[in-house]
N, CA, C and O atoms as CSV, one atom per row, in Angstrom:
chain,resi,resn,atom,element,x,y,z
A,1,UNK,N,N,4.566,101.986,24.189
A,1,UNK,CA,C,4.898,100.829,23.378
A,1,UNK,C,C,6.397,100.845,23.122
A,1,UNK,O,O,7.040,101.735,22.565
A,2,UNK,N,N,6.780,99.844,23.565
A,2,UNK,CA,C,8.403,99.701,23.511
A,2,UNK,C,C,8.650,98.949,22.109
A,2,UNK,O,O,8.035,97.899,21.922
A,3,UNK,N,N,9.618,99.490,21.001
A,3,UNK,CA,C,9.942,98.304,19.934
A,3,UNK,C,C,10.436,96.943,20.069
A,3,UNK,O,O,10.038,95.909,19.531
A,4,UNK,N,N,11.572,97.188,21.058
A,4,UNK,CA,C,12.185,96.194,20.723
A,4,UNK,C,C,11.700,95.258,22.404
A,4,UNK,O,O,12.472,94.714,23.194
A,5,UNK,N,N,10.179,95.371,22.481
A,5,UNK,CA,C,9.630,94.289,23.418
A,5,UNK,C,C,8.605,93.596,22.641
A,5,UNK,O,O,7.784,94.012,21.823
A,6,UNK,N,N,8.911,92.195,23.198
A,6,UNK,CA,C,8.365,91.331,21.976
A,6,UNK,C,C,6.901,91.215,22.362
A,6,UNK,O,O,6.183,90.804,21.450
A,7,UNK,N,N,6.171,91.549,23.766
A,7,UNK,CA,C,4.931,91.671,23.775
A,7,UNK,C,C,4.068,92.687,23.149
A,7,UNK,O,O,2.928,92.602,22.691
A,8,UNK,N,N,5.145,93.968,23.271
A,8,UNK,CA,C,4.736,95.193,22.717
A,8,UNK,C,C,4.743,94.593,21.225
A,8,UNK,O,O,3.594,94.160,21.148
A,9,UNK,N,N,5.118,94.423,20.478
A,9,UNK,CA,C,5.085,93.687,19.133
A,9,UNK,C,C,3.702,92.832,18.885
A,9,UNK,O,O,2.845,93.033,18.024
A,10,UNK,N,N,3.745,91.798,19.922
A,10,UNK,CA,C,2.221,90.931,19.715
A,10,UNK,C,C,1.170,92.040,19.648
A,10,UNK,O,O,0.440,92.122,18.660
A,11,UNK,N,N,1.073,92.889,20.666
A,11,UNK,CA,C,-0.022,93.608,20.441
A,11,UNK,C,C,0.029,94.571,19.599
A,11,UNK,O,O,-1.127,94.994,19.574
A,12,UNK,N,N,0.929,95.458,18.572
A,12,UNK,CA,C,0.730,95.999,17.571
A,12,UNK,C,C,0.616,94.908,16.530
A,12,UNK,O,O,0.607,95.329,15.373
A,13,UNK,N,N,0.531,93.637,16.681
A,13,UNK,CA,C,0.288,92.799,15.226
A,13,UNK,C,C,2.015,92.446,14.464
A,13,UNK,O,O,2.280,92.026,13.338
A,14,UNK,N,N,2.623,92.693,15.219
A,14,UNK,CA,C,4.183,92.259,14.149
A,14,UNK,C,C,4.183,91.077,14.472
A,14,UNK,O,O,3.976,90.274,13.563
A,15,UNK,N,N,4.392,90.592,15.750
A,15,UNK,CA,C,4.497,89.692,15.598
A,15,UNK,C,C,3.197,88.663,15.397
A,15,UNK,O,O,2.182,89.297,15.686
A,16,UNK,N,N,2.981,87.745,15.131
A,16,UNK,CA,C,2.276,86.719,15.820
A,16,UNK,C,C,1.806,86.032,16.349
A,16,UNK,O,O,2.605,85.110,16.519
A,17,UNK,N,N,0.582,85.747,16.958
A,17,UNK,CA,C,0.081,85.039,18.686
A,17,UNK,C,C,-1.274,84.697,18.122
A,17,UNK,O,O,-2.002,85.300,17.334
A,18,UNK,N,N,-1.398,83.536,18.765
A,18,UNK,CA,C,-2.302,82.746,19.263
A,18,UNK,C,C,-3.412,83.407,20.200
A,18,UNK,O,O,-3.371,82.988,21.357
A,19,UNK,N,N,-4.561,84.516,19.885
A,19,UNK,CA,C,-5.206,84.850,20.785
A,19,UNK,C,C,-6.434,83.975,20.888
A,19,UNK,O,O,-7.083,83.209,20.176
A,20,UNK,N,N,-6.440,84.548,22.353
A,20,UNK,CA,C,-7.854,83.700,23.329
A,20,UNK,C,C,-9.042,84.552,23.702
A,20,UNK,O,O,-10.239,84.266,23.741
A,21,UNK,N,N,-8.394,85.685,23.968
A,21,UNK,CA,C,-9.100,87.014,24.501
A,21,UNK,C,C,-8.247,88.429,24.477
A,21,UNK,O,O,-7.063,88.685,24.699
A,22,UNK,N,N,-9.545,89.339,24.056
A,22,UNK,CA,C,-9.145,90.261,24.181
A,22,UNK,C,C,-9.512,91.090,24.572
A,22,UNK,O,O,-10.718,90.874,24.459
A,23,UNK,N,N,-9.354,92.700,25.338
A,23,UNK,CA,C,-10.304,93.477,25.746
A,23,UNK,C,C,-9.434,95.204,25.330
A,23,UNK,O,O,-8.225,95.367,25.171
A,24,UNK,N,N,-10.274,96.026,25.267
A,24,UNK,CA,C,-9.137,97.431,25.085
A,24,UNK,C,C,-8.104,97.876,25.632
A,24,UNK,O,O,-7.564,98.962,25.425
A,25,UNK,N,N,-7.768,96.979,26.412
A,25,UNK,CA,C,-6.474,97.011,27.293
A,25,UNK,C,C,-5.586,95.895,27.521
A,25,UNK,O,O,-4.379,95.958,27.755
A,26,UNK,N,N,-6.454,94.663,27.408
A,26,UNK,CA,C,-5.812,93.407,28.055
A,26,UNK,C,C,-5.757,92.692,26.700
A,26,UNK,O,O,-6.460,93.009,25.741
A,27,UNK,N,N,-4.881,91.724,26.706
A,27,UNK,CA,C,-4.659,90.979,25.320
A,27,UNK,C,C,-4.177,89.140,25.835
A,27,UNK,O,O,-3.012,89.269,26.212
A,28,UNK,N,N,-4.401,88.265,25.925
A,28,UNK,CA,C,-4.434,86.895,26.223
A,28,UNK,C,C,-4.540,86.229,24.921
A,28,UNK,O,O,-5.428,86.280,24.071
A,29,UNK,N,N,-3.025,85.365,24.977
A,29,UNK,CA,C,-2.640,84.373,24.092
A,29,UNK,C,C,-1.787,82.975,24.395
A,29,UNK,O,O,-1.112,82.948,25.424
A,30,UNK,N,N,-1.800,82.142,23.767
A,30,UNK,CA,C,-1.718,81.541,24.181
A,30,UNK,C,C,0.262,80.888,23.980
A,30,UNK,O,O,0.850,80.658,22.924
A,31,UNK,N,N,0.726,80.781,25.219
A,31,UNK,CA,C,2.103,80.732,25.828
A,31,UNK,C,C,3.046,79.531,24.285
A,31,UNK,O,O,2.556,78.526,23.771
A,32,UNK,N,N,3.923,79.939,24.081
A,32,UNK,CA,C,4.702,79.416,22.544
A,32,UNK,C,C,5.246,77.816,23.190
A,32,UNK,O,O,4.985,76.866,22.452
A,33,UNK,N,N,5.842,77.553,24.268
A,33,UNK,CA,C,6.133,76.657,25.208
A,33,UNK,C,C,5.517,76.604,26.652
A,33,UNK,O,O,5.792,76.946,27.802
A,34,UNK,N,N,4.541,75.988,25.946
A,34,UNK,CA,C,3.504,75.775,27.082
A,34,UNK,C,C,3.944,74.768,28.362
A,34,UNK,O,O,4.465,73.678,28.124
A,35,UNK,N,N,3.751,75.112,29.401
A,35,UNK,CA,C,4.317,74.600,30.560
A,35,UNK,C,C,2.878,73.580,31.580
A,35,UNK,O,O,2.891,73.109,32.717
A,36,UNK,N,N,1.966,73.592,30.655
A,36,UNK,CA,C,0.729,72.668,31.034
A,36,UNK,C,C,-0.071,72.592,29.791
A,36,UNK,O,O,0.163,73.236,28.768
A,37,UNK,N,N,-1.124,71.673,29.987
A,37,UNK,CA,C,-1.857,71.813,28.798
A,37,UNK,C,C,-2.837,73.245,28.933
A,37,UNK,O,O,-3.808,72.708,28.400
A,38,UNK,N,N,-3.050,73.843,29.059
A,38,UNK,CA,C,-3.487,75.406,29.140
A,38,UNK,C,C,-2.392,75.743,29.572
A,38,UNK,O,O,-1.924,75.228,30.587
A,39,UNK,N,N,-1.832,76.583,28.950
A,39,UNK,CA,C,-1.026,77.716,29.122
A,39,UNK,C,C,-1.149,78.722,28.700
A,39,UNK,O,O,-0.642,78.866,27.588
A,40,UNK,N,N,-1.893,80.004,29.342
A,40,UNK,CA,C,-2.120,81.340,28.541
A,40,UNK,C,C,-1.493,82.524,29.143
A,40,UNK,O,O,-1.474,82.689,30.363
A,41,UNK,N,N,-0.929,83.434,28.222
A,41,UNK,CA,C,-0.505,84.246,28.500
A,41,UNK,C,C,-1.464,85.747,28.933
A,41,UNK,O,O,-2.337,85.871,28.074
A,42,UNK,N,N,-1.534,86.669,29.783
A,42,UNK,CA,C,-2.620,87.672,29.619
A,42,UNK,C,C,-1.601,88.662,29.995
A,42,UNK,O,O,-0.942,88.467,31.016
A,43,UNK,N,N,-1.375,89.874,29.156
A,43,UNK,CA,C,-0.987,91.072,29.403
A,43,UNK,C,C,-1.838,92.114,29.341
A,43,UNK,O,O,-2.891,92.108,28.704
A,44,UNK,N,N,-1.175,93.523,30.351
A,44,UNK,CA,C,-1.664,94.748,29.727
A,44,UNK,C,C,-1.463,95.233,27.896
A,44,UNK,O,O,-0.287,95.008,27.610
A,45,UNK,N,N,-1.980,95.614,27.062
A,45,UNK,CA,C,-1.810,96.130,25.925
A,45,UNK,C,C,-0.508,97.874,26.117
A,45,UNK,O,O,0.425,98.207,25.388
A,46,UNK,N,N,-0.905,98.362,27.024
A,46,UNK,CA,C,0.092,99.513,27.808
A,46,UNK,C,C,1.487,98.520,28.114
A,46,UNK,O,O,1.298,97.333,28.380
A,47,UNK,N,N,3.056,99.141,28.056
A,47,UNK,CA,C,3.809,98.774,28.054
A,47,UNK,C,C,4.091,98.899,30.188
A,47,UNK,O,O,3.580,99.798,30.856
A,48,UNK,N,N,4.784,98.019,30.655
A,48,UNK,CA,C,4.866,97.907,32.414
A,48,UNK,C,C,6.145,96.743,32.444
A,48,UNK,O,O,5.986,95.539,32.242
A,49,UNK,N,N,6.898,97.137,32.620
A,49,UNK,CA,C,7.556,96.164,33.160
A,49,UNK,C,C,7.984,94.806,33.858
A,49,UNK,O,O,8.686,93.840,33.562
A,50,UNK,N,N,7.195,95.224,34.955
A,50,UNK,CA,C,6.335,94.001,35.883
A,50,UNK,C,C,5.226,94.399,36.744
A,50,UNK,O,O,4.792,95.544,36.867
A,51,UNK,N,N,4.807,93.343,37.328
A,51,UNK,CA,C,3.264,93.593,37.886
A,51,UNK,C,C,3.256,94.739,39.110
A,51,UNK,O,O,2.231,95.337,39.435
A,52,UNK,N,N,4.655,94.961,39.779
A,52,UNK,CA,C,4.718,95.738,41.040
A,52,UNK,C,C,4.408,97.196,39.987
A,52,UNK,O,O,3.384,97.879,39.991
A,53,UNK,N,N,5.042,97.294,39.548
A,53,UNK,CA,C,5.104,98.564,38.375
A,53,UNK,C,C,3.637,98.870,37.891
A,53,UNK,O,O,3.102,99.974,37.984
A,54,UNK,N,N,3.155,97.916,37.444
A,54,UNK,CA,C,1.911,97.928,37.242
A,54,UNK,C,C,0.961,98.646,38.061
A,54,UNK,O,O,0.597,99.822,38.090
A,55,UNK,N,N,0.669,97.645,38.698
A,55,UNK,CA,C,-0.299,98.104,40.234
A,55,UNK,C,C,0.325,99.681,40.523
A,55,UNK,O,O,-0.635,100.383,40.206
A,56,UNK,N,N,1.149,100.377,40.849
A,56,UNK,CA,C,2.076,101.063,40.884
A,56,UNK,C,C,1.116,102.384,40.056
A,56,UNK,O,O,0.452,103.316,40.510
A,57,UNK,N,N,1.367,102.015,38.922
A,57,UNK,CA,C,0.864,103.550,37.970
A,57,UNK,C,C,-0.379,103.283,37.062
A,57,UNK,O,O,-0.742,103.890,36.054
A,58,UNK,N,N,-0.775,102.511,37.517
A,58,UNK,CA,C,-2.676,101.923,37.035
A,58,UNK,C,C,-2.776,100.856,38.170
A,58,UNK,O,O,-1.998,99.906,38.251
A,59,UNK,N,N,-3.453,101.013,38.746
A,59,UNK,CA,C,-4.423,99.990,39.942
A,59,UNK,C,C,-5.414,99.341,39.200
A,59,UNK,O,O,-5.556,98.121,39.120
A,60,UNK,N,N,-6.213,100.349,38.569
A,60,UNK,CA,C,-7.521,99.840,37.619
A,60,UNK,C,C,-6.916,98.314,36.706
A,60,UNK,O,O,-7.097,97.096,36.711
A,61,UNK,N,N,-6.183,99.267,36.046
A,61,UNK,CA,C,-5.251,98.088,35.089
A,61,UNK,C,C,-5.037,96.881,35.386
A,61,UNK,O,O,-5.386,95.883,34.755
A,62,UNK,N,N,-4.287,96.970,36.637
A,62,UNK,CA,C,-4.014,95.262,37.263
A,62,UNK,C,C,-5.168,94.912,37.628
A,62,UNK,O,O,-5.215,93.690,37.494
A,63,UNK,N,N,-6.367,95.393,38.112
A,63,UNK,CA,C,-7.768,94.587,38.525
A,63,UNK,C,C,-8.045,94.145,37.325
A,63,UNK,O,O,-8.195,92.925,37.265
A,64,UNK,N,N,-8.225,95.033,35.842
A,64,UNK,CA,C,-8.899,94.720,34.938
A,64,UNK,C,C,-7.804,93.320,34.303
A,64,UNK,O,O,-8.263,92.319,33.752
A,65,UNK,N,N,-6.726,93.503,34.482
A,65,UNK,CA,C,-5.722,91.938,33.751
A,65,UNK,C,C,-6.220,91.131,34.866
A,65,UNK,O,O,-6.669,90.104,34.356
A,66,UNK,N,N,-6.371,91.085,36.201
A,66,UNK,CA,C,-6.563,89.750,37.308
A,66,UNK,C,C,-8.279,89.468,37.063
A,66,UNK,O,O,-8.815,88.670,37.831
A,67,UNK,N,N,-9.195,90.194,35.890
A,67,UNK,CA,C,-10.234,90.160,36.221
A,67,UNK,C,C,-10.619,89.217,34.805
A,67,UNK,O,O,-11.352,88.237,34.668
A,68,UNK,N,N,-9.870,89.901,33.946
A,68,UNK,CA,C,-9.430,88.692,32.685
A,68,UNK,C,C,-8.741,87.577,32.658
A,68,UNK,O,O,-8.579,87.061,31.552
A,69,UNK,N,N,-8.174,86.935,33.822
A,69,UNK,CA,C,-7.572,85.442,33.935
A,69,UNK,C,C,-8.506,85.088,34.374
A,69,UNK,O,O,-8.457,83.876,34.162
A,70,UNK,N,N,-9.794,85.378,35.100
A,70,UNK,CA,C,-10.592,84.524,35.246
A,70,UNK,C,C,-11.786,83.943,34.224
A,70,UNK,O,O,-12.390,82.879,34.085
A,71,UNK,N,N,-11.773,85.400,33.525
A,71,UNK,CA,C,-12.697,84.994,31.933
A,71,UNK,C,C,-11.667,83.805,30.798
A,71,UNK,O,O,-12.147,82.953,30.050
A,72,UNK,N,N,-10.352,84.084,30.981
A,72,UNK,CA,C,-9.426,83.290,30.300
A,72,UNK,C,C,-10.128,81.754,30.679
A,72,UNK,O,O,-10.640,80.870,29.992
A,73,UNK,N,N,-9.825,81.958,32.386
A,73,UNK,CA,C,-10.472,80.544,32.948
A,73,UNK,C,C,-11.775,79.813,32.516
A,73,UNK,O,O,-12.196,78.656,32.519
A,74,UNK,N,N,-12.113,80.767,32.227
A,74,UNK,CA,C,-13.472,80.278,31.882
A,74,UNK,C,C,-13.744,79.667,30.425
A,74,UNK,O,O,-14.445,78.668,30.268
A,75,UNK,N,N,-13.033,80.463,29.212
A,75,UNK,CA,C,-12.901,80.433,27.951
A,75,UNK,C,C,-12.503,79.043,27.704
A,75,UNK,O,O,-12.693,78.416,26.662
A,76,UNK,N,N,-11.816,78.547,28.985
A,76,UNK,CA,C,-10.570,77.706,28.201
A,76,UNK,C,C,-11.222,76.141,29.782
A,76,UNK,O,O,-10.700,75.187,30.359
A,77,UNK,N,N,-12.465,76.787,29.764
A,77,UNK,CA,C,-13.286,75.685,30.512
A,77,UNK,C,C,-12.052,74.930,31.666
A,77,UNK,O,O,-12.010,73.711,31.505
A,78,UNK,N,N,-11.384,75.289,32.421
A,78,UNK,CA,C,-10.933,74.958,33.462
A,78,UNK,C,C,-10.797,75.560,35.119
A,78,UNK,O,O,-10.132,75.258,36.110
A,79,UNK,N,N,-12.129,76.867,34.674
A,79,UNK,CA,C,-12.163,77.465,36.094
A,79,UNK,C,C,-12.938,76.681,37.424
A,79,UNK,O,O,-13.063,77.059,38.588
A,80,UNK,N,N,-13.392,75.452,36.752
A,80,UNK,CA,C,-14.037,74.792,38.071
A,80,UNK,C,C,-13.143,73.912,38.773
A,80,UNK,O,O,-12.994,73.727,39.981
A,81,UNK,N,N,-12.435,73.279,37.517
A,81,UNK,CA,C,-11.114,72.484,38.083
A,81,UNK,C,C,-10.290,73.129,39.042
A,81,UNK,O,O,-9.938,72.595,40.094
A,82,UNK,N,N,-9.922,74.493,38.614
A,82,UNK,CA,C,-8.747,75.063,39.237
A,82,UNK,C,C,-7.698,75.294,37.875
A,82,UNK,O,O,-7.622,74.670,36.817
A,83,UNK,N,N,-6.922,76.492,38.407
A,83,UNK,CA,C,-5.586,77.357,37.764
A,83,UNK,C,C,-4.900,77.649,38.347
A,83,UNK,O,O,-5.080,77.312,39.517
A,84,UNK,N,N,-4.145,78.131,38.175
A,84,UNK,CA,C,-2.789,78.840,38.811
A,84,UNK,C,C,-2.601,80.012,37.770
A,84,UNK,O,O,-2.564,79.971,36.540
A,85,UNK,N,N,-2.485,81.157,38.722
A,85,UNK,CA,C,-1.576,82.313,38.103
A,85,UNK,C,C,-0.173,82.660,38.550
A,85,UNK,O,O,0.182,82.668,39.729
A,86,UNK,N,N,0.313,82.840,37.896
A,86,UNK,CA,C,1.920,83.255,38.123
A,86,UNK,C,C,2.417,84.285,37.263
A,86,UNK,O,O,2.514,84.049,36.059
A,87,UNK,N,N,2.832,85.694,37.854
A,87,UNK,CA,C,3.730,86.873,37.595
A,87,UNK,C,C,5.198,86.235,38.074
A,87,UNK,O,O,5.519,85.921,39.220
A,88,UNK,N,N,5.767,86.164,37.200
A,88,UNK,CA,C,7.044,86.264,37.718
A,88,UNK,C,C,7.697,87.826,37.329
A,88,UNK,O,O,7.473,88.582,36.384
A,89,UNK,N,N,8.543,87.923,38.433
A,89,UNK,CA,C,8.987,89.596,38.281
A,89,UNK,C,C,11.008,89.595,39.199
A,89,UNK,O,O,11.633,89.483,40.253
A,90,UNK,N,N,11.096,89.798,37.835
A,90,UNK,CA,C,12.741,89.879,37.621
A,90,UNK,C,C,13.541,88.483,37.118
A,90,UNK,O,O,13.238,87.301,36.954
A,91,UNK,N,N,14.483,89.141,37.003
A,91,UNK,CA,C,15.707,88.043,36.446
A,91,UNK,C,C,15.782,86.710,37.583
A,91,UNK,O,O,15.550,85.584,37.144
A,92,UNK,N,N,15.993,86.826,38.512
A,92,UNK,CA,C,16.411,86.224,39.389
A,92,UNK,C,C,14.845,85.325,39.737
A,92,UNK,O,O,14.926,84.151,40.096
A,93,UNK,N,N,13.732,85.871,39.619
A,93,UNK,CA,C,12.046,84.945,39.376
A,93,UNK,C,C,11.783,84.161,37.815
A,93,UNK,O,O,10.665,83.795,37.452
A,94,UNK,N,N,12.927,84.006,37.065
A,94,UNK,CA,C,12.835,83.664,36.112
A,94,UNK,C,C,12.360,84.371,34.909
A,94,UNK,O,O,12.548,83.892,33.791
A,95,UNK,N,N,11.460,86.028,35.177
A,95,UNK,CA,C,10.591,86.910,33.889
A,95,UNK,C,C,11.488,86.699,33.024
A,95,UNK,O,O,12.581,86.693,33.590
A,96,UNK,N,N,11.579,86.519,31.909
A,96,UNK,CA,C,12.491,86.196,30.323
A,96,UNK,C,C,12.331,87.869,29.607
A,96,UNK,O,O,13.195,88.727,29.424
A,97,UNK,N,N,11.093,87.873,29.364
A,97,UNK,CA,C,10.086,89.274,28.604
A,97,UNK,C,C,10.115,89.909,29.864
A,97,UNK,O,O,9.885,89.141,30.798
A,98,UNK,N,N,10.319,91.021,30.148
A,98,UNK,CA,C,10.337,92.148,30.718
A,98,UNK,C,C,8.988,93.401,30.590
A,98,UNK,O,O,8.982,94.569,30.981
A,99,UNK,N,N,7.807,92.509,29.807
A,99,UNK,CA,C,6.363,93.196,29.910
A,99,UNK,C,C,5.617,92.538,30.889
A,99,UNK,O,O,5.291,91.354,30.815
A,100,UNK,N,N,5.294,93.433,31.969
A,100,UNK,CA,C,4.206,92.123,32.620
A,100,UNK,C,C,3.343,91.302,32.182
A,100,UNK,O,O,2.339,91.731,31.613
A,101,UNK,N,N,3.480,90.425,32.296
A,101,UNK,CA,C,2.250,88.963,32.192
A,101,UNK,C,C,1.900,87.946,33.106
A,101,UNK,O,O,2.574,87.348,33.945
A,102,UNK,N,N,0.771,87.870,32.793
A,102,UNK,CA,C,0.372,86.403,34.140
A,102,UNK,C,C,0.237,85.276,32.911
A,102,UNK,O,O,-0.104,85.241,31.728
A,103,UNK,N,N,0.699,84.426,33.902
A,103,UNK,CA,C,0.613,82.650,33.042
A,103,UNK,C,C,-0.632,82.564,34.145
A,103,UNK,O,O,-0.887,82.893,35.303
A,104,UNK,N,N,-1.454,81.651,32.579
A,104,UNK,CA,C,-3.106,80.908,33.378
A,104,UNK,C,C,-2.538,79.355,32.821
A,104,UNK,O,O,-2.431,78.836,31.710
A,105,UNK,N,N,-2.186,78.853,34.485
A,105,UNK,CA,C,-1.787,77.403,33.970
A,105,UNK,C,C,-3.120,76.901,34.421
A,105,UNK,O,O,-3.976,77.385,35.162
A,106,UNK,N,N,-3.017,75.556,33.611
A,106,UNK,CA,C,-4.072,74.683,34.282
A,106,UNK,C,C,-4.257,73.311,33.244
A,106,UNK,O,O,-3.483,73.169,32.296
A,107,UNK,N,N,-5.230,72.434,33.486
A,107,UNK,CA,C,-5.019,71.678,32.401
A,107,UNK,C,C,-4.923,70.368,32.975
A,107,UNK,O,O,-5.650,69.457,32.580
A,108,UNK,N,N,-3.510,70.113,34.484
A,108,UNK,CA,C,-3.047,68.779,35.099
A,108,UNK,C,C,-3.249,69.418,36.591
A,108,UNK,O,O,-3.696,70.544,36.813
A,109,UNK,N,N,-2.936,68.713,37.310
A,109,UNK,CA,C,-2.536,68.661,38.457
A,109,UNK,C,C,-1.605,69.467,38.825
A,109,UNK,O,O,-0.502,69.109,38.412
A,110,UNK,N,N,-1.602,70.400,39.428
A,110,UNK,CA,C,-0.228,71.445,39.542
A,110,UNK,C,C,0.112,71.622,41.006
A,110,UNK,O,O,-0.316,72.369,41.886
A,111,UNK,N,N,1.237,70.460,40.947
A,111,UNK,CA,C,2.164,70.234,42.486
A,111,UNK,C,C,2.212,71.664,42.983
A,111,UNK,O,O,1.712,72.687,42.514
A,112,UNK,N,N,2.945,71.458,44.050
A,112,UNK,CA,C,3.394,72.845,44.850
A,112,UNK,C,C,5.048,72.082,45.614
A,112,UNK,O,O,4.896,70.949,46.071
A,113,UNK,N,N,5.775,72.388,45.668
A,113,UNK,CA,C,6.503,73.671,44.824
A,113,UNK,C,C,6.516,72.987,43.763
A,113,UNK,O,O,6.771,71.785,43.683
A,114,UNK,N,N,6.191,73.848,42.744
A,114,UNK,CA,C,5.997,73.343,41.236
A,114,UNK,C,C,7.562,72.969,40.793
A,114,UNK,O,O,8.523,73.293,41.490
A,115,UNK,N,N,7.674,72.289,39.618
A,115,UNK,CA,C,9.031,71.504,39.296
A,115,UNK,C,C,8.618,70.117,38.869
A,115,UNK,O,O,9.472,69.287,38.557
């Protein structure tokens, strides 16, 4: 658990979030500037950098977060429609927070290349 990471924060309770789901590892809330009408956030509760990192030093881990965007999907009644997941990983992919997370967009129509 890193202090001064603001996910690491959501999941000790300092800060504040909007949860959707949760599991002993995985934690899903819902995104502060939402970029569709569903926008959820799902992290590991364990601190990772990004998802390569992830997969990297827990395998289990990343199955069990890719296994919870689909219960997200489900929660949030848009897994028949369709979602999109997106890790972004590094500065230059846009990651802001530096804890891995997947965005569960969904909600509209989601062009390709998105924009």
């Amino acid at each position: 658990m890193s202090t001064d990471c603001l996910f690491c924060r959501i999941v000790e309770g300092a800060v504040p979030a909007t949860v959707v789901h949760e599991t002993d590892i995985v934690l899903a809330f819902r995104d502060i500037d939402p970029q569709s009408p569903t926008h959820v956030l799902v992290i590991p509760k364990e601190h990772h950098p990004d998802a390569a990192s992830m997969a990297a030093a827990d395998p289990a881990l990343a199955g069990h977060l890719l296994a919870v965007t689909g219960e997200v999907a489900k929660l949030e009644g848009v897994d028949a429609s369709g979602y999109r997941l997106v890790f972004n990983t590094g500065a230059d992919a846009n990651q802001t927070v530096f804890h891995v997370h997947c965005h569960v967009l969904a909600g509209r129509h989601l062009s390709w290349p998105p924009g």
